[in-house]
ROVEXTOR-908909 format. One record per residue (C-alpha): residue in three letters; x, y negated, z negated. Coordinates in steps of 0.25 Angstrom, whole numbers, plus 5000, padded with zeros to 4 digits. Each point is the difference from the previous one (the first is absolute). Layout:
  type    xx    yy    zz
   Ala     X     Y     Z
...
//
This chain:
  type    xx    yy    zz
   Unk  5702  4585  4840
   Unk  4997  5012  5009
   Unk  5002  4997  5016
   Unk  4989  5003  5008
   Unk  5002  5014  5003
   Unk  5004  5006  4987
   Unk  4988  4992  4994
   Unk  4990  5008  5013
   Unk  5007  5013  4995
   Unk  4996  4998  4987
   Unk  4986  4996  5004
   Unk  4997  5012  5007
   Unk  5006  5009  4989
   Unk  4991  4994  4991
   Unk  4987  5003  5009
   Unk  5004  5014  5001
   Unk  4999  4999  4985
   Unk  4989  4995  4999
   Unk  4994  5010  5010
   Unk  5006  5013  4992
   Unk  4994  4993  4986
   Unk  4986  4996  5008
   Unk  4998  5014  5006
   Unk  5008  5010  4993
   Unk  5000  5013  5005
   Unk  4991  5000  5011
   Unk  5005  5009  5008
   Unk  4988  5012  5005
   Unk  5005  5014  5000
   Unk  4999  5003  5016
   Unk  4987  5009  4999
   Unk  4992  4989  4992
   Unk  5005  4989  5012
   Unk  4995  5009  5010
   Unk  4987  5003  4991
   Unk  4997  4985  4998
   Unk  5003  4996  5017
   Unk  4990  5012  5001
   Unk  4991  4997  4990
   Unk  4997  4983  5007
   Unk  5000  4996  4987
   Unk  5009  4988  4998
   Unk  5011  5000  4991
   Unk  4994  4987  4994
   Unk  4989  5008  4994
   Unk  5009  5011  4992
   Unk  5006  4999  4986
   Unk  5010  5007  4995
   Unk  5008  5004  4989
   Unk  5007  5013  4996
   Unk  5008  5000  4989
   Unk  5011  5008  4995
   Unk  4997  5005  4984
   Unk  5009  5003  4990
   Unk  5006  4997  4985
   Unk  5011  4999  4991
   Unk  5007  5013  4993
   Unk  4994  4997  4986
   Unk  4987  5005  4995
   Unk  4996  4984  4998
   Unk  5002  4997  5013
   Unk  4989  4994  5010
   Unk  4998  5005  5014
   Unk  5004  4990  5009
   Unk  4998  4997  5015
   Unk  5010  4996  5012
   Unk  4994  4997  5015
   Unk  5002  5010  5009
   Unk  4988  4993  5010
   Unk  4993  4989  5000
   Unk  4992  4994  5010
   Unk  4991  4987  4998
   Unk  5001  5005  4983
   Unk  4996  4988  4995
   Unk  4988  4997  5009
   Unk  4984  5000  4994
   Unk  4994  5011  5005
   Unk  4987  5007  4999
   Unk  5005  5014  4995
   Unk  4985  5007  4999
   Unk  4999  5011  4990
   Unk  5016  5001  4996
   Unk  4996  4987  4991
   Unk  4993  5011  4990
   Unk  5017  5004  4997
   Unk  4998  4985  4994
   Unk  4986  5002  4992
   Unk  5002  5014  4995
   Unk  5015  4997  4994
   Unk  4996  4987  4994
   Unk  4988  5007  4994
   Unk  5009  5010  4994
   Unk  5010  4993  4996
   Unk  4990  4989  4993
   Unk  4989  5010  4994
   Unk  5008  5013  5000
   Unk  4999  5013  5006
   Unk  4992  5007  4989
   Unk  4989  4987  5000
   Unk  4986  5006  5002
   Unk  4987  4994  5006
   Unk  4987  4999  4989
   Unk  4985  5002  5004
   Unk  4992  4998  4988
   Unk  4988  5004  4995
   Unk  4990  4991  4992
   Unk  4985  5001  4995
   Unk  4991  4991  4996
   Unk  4990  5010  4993
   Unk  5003  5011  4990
   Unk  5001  5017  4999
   Unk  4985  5006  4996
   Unk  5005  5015  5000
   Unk  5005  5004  5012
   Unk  4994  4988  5009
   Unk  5008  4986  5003
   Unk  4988  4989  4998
   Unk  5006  4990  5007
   Unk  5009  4994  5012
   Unk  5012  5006  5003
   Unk  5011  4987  5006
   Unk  5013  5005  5006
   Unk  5010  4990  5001
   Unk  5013  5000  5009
   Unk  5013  4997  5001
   Unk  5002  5003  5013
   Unk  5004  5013  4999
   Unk  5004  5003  5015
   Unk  4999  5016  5000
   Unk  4986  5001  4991
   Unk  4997  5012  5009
   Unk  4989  5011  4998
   Unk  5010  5008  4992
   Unk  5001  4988  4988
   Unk  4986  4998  5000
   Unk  4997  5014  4998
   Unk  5010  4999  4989
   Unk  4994  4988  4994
   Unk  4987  5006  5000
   Unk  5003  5012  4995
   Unk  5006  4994  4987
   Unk  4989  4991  4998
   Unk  4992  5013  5000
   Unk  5009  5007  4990
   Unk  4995  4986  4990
   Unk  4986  5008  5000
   Unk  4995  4992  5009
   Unk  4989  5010  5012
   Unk  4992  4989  5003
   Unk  5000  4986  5004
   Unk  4987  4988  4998
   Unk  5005  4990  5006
   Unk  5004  4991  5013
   Unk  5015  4997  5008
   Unk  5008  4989  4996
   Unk  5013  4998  5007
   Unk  5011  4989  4997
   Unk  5010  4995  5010
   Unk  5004  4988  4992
   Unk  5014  5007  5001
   Unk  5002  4992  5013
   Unk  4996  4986  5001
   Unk  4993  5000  5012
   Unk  4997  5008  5011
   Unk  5013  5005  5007
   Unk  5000  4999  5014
   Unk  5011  4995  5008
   Unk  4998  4988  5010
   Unk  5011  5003  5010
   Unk  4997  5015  5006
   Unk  4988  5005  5004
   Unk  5000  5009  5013
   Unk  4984  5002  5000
   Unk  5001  5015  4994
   Unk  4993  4998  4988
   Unk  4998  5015  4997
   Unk  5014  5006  5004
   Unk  5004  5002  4985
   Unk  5015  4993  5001
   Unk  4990  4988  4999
   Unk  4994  5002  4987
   Unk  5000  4988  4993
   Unk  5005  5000  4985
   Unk  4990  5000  4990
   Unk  5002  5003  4983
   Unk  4992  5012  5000
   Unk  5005  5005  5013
   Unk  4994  5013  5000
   Unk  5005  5011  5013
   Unk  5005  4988  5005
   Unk  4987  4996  5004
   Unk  5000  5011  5011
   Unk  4991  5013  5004
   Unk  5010  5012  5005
   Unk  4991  5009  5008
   Unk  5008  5012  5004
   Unk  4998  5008  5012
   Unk  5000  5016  5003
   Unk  4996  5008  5011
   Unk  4992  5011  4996
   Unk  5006  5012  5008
   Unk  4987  5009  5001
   Unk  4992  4988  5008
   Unk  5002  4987  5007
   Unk  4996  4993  4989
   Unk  5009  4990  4990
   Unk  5000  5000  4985
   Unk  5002  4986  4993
   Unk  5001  4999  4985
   Unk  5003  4986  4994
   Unk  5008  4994  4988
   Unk  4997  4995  4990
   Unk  4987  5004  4999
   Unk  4990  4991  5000
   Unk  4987  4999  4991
   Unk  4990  4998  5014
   Unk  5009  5002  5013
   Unk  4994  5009  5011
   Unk  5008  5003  5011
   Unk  4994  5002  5013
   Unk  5008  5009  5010
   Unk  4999  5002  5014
   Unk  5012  5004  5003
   Unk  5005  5012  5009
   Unk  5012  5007  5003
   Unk  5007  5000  5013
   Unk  5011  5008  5005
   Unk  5013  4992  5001
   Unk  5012  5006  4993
   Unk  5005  4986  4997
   Unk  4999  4992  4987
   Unk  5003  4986  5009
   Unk  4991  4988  4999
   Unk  4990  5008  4995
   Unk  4991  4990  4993
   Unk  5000  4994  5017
   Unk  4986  5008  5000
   Unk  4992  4998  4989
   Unk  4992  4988  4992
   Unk  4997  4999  4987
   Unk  4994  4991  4991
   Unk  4999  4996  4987
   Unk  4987  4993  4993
   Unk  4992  4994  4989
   Unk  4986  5003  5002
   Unk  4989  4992  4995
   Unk  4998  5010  4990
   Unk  5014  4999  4993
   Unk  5006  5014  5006
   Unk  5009  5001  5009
   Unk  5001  5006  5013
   Unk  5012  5005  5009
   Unk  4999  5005  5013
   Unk  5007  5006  5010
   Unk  4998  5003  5015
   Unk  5008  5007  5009
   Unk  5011  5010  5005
   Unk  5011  5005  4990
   Unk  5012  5008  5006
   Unk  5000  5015  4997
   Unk  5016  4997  4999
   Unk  4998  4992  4987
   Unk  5000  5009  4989
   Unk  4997  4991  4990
   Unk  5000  4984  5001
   Unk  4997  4988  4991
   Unk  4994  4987  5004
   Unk  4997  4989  4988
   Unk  4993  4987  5001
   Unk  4999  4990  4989
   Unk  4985  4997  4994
   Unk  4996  4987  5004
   Unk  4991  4998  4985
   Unk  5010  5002  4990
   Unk  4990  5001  4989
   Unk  4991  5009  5006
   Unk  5012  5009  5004
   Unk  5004  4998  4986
   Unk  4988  5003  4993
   Unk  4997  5012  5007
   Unk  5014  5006  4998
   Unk  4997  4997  4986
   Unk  4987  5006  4998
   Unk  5004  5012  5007
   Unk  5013  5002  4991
   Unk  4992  5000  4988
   Unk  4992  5012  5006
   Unk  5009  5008  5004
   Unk  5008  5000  4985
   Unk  4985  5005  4998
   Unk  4995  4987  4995
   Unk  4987  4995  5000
   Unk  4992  4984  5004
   Unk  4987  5000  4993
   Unk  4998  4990  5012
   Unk  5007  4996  5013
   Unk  5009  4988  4995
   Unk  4998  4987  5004
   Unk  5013  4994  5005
   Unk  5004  4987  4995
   Unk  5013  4991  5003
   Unk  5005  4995  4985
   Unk  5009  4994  4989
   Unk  5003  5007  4987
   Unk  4995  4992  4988
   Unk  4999  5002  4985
   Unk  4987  5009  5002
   Unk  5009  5010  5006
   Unk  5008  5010  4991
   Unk  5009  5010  5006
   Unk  5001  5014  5001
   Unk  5011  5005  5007
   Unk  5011  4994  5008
   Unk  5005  5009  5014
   Unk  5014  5000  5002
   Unk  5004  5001  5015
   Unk  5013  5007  5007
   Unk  5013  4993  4996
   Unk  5006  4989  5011
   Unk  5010  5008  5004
   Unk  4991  5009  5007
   Unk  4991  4990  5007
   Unk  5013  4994  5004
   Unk  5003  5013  5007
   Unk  4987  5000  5007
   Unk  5003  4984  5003
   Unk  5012  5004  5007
   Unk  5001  5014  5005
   Unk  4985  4999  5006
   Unk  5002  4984  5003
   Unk  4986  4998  4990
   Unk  4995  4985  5003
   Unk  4989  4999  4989
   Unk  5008  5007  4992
   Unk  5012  4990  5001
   Unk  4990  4989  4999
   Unk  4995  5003  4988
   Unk  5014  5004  4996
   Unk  5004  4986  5002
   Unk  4988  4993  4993
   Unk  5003  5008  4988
   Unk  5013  4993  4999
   Unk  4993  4987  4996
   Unk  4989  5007  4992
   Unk  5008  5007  4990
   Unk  5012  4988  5000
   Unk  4989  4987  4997
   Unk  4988  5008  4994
   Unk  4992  4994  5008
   Unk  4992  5003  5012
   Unk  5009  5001  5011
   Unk  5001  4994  5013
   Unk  5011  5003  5012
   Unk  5005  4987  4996
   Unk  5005  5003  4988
   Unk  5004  5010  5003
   Unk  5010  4995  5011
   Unk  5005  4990  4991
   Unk  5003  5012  4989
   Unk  5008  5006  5012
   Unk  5009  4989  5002
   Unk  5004  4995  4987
   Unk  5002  5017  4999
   Unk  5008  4997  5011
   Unk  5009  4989  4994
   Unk  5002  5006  4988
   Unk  5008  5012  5006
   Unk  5006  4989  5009
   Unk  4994  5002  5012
   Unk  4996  4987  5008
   Unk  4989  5001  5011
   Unk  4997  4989  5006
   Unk  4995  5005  5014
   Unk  4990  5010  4990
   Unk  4984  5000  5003
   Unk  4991  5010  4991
   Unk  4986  4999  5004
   Unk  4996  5013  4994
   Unk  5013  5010  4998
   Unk  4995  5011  5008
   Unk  5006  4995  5013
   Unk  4986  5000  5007
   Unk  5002  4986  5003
   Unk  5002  4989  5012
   Unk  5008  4990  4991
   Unk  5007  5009  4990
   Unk  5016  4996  5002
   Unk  5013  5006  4996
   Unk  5015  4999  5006
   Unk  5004  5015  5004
   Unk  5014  4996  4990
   Unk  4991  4998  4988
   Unk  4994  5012  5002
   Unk  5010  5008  5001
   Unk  5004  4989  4987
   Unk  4989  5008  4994
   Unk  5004  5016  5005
   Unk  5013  4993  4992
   Unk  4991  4996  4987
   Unk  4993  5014  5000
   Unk  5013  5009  5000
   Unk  5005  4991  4988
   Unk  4987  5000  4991
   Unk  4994  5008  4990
   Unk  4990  5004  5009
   Unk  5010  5007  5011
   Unk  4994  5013  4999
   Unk  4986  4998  5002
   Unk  5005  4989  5008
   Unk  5006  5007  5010
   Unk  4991  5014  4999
   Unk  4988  4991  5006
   Unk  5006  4999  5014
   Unk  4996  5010  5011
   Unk  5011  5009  5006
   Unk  5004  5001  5013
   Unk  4994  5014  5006
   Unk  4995  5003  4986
   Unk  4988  4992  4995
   Unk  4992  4987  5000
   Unk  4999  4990  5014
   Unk  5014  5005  5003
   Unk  4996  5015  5001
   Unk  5002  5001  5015
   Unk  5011  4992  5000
   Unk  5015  5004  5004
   Unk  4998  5013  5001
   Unk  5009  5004  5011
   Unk  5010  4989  4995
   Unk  5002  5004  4987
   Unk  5003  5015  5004
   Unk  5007  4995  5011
   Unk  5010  4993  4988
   Unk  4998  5010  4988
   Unk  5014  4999  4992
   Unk  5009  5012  5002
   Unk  5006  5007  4989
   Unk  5012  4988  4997
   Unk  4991  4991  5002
   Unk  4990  5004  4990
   Unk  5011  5000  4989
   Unk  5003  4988  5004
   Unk  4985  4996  5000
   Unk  4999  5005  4986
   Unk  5012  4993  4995
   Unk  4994  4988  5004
   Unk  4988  4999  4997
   Unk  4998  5007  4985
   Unk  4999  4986  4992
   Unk  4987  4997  5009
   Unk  4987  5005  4995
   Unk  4997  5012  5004
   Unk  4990  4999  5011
   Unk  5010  4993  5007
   Unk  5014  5011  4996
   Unk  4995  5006  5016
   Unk  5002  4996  5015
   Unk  4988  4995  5007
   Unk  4993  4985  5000
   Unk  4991  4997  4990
   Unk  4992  4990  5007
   Unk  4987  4991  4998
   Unk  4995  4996  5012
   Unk  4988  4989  5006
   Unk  4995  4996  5010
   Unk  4988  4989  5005
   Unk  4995  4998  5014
   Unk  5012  4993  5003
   Unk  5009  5003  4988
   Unk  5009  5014  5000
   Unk  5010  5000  4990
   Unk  5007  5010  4989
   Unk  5010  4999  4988
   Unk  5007  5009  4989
   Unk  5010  5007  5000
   Unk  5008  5010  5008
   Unk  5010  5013  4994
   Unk  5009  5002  5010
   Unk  5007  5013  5004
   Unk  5010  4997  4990
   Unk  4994  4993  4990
   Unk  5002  4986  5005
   Unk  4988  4991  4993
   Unk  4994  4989  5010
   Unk  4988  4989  4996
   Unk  4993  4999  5014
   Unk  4987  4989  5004
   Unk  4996  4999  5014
   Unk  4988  4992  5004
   Unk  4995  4997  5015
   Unk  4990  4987  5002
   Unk  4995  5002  5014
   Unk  4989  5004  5007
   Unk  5008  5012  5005
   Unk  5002  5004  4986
   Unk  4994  5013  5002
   Unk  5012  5005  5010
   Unk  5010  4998  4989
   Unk  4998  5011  4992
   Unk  5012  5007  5010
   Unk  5008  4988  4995
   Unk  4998  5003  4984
   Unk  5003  5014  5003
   Unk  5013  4998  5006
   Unk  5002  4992  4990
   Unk  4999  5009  4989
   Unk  5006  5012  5009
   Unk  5013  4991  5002
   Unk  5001  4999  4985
   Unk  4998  5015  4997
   Unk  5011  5001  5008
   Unk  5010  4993  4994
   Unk  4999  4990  5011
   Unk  5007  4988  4994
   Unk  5013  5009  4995
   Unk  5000  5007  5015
//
């Protein structure tokens, strides 16, 4: 039996174990300490974990993760739009990168000569980039059939989606700010007007064209230009609306001053009827592929039904575009209907976000991934209850590098100084560590079993953030080609000051930090 003191000496060491195995490396690089003290956001609402990534000599081998960071790893957090890292690689790998939307096109009537007598019904599958360009297209070959007029009123089908999709747990009262468009199974623009704005040079006046076009839409413009060489804030001074009048048109209106500084500028809103919106777009696209209504169409909500014969079936992008939009541009609707997609095409049946998240797990578990803490509500992030563990995301980043989707995978997310949310990010950090000449051998060396977009410095990052939610994950190259899987989340109120923290972040990684 141990005496007394030998067993209290084994008693502490044993606490000191368990301290090294309950925190792991939590140790801060010093400027992210003095970042956080600065910051008064508590250390209690940050999660952590950077990983080190590398694999075995063999062409077989698995990339494989070490902790070089982690603070708080395995706690639920709300991680805002880096959750769309877990959609768009579940829906990859799941459905493949080459899958492609359908719109469809059925009639319940028959050709006499050139004239269609009878209804036309599209039907969706929730194809989340069905912009103006694929309507055009769609229209386009359905007049290449013969076919230069149409007799006969809208049909649209949304069974696609079991219900109406709108989310229960977020709502911020901007109905008609476009990240809040709702997903829908014939999303068309995503549901949003983008009115762009140029400053006619020979006069004070502005000039405002719209896409798409709409079959009834006068705009109403009152603006003026005023001298201020600066492009800031610069919707601070004007109102616009958009409505429905009694008639079925719709009107836009803008009043106000716009900056002579802006040279050009965007703002979208999304339609608050989606039909009308819909139906106008539609009527309009016919026309302009030179297409003719022998009457303004009635619009109509539907089912197809065996009185219903097809004609022609649209075929959109493939998902490894849109999942460059997802991610790059941080998409929500786009990710949404992304994520609904999921437990379309796997049940063939009309899908719900349920489903969907239950696709997601067992997904999960069969590449042995086990996310207890994990909530889904939708899969684009724009969420209060979505959940994940800053470990099991950068469990994900993992996944992505070792499945067959790597490429598009790891193509998708925005690049430090370079494109997407992270455009304006980094900048003076990553020239501040740009690898000299042994370094980029060494660089190169390292990195040249990795997919390409990733064979170069810099920090390939998505970001989010929420009110109270910042956060970011991906991946960091550094100088000399050291792979690190990175996730990041701050839960507070004071969120929006910890952008600095995320930066140094990355910054410390670019830098080699954890081998200096």
């Amino acid at each position: 039996m141990l005496d007394k003191p030998l067993r209290s000496i084994v008693l502490i060491s044993g606490l000191f174990l368990y301290a090294l195995t309950s925190y792991g490396h939590s140790s801060f690089p010093d400027v992210v300490e003095h970042l956080i003290k600065k910051s008064s956001i508590p250390k209690e609402s940050i999660s952590i974990s950077v990983q080190k990534i590398s694999r075995g000599n063999l062409p077989t081998s698995k990339y494989v993760a070490s902790e070089i960071l982690d603070w708080q790893e395995n706690k639920p957090m709300n991680p805002a739009s880096t959750m769309k890292l877990v959609t768009s690689l579940a829906a990859m790998e799941m459905l493949g990168p080459q899958y492609r939307w359908k719109t469809d096109l059925f009639t319940n009537g028959q050709m006499q000569g050139d004239t269609l007598k009878g209804d036309l019904l599209l039907k969706g599958s929730g194809d989340p980039k069905l912009i103006p360009e694929e309507i055009s297209k769609l229209f386009s070959n359905l007049k290449a059939l013969g076919i230069k007029k149409i007799s006969g009123d809208l049909i649209f089908d949304r069974t696609a989606y079991e219900k109406p999709q709108k989310e229960s747990s977020f709502s911020d009262g901007e109905t008609q700010r476009s990240y809040n468009a709702s997903p829908d199974a014939l999303l068309f623009a995503f549901n949003s007007l983008s009115f762009q704005f140029l400053p006619n040079s020979d006069n004070d006046l502005v000039v405002i064209k719209q896409t798409p076009r709409l079959a009834d839409l006068k705009i109403d413009n009152n603006l003026k230009v005023i001298a201020n060489p600066f492009c800031v804030d610069w919707k601070k001074d004007i109102q616009m609306s958009l409505e429905k009048q009694p008639n079925g048109s719709w009107l836009a209106t803008f009043n106000g001053a716009y900056p002579s500084g802006c040279k050009n500028a965007t703002w979208n809103i999304v339609a608050s009827d989606i039909d009308s919106f819909l139906s106008q777009s539609v009527i309009a696209a016919w026309e302009d592929v030179g297409g003719v209504w022998i009457k303004t169409p009635i619009v109509k909500s539907g089912h197809l039904n065996n009185s219903f014969k097809p004609i022609m079936t649209h075929f959109g992008i493939p998902l490894y575009e849109s999942v460059k939009d997802i991610n790059k541009f941080s998409n929500n609707v786009m990710a949404k209907q992304l994520f609904l997609t999921i437990s379309l095409e796997k049940t063939g049946k009309a899908s719900n976000t349920e489903n969907s998240e239950k696709i997601v797990r067992e997904w999960l578990k069969k590449s042995n991934l086990d996310m207890p803490e994990l909530v889904i509500e939708n899969g684009s992030g724009l969420s209060r209850i979505e959940r994940i563990s800053s470990k099991h995301l950068n469990d994900i980043l993992v996944l992505g590098l070792n499945s067959n989707s790597k490429s598009y995978y790891t193509e998708s997310l925005p690049i430090a100084g370079v494109d997407g949310t992270m455009k304006h990010r980094l900048l003076d950090k990553i020239k501040k560590y740009l690898p000299n000449k042994k370094e980029n051998d060494l660089l190169k060396a390292n990195t040249q079993e990795l997919p390409a977009a990733l064979q170069k410095y810099g920090a390939y990052i998505k970001t989010g953030s929420l009110m109270d939610v910042r956060s970011i994950s991906g991946y960091v190259i550094s100088r000399t080609g050291q792979v690190y899987a990175i996730t990041s989340f701050i839960n507070h109120p004071n969120a929006h000051s910890g952008r600095n923290i995320h930066d140094a972040l990355l910054a410390w990684l670019l830098d080699d930090g954890p081998n200096n």
